[in-house]
N, C-alpha and C positions, 0 to 999 in steps of 0.2 A: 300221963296215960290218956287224958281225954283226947288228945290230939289224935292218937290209934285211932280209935274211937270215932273219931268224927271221918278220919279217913279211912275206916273200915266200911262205914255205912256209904261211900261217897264212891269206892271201888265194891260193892255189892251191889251197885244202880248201876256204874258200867256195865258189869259182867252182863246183865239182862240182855245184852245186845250180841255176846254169842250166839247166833242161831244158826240152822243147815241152810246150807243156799242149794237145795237140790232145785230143779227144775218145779216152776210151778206155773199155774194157768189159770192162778186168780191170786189175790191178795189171802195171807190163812195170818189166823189168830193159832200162837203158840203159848204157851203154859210152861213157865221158865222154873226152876228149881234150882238153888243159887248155897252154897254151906263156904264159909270163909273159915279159914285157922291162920293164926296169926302168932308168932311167938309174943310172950313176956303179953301178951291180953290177960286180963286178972279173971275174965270168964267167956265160954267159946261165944259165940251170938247163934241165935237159931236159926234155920235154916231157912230164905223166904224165898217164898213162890210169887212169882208177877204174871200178867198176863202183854202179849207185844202183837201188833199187827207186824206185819211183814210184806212191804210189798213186792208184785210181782215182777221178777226177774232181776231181783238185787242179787249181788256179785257175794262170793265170799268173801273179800277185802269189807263188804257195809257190815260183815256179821262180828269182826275184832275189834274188840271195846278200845276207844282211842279219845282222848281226851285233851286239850288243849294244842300244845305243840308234838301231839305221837302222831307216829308214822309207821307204817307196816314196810320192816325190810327185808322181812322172806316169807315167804311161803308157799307151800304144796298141800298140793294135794294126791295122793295115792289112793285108789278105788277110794274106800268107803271114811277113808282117814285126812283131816288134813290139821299141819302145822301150820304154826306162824310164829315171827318174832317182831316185836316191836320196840323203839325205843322212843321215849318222852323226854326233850328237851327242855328248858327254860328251869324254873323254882322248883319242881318238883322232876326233878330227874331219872329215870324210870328204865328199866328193861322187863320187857313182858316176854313169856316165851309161854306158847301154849297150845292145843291138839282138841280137836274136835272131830268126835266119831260117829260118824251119823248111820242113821236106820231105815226104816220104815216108815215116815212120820213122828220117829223120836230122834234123840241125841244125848250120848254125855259126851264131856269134857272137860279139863284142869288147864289152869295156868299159873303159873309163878312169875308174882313181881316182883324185881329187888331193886330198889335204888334210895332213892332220899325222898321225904316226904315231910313238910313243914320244917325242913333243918335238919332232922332226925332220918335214923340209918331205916330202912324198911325191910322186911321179907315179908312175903304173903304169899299164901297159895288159896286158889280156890279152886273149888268142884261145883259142875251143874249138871240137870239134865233138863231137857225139854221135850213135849208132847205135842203134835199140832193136834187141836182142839176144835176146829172149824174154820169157816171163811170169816174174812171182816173186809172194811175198806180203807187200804192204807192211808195217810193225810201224804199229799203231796208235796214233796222237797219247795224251794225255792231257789230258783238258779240265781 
């Protein structure tokens, strides 16, 4: 079971990166809320809060947690809702599907991953929600 474990905490840092990509007109500081359930885990994990700068005019595609060889191969968006689905090649082989409903300055949203993770069969779902909390200044990519 440690193994869960280590990739439970390791897909709860992903997920921080769900965020809304509404239209913005400066860099904001967002307040992430993250709860994972996981089968056959021996106890739930609590629920953790991060805090993420966001910069300004990132796309919905920067907000789906993606992780080594993932790739985002659908998604919409409809008014206030959008999907995506994702799949993770290489050692840790993965299908992501998941929906994020945005608000006013907030968001929730779920996703569910299934696939193989250190050798071992996975399912996971998780739930978030996020608050923008103020401005901050994002660090800049590197091309």
């Amino acid at each position: 079971m440690p193994s869960r474990l280590c990739i439970a905490v390791v897909a709860a840092t992903i997920a921080g990166y769900c965020l809304p990509a509404a239209a913005q007109e400066r860099d904001e500081m967002w307040e992430v809320t993250m709860k994972m359930e996981m089968p056959g885990m021996p106890m739930a994990m609590p629920p953790q809060t991060s805090r993420m700068c966001i910069a300004k005019g990132a796309k919905e595609e920067d907000y789906v947690p993606m992780r080594g060889e993932c790739k985002t191969v659908e998604s919409n968006r409809v008014g206030s809702k959008y999907t995506f689905k994702s799949v993770c090649n290489g050692k840790n082989q993965m299908t992501v599907t998941g929906a994020i409903t945005y608000g006013d300055g907030t968001y929730d949203g779920s996703m569910q991953m299934t696939g193989m993770a250190e050798g071992q069969p996975m399912n996971m779902t998780q739930t978030y929600s996020g608050k923008r909390v103020g401005a901050c200044t994002a660090a800049t990519k590197a091309k």
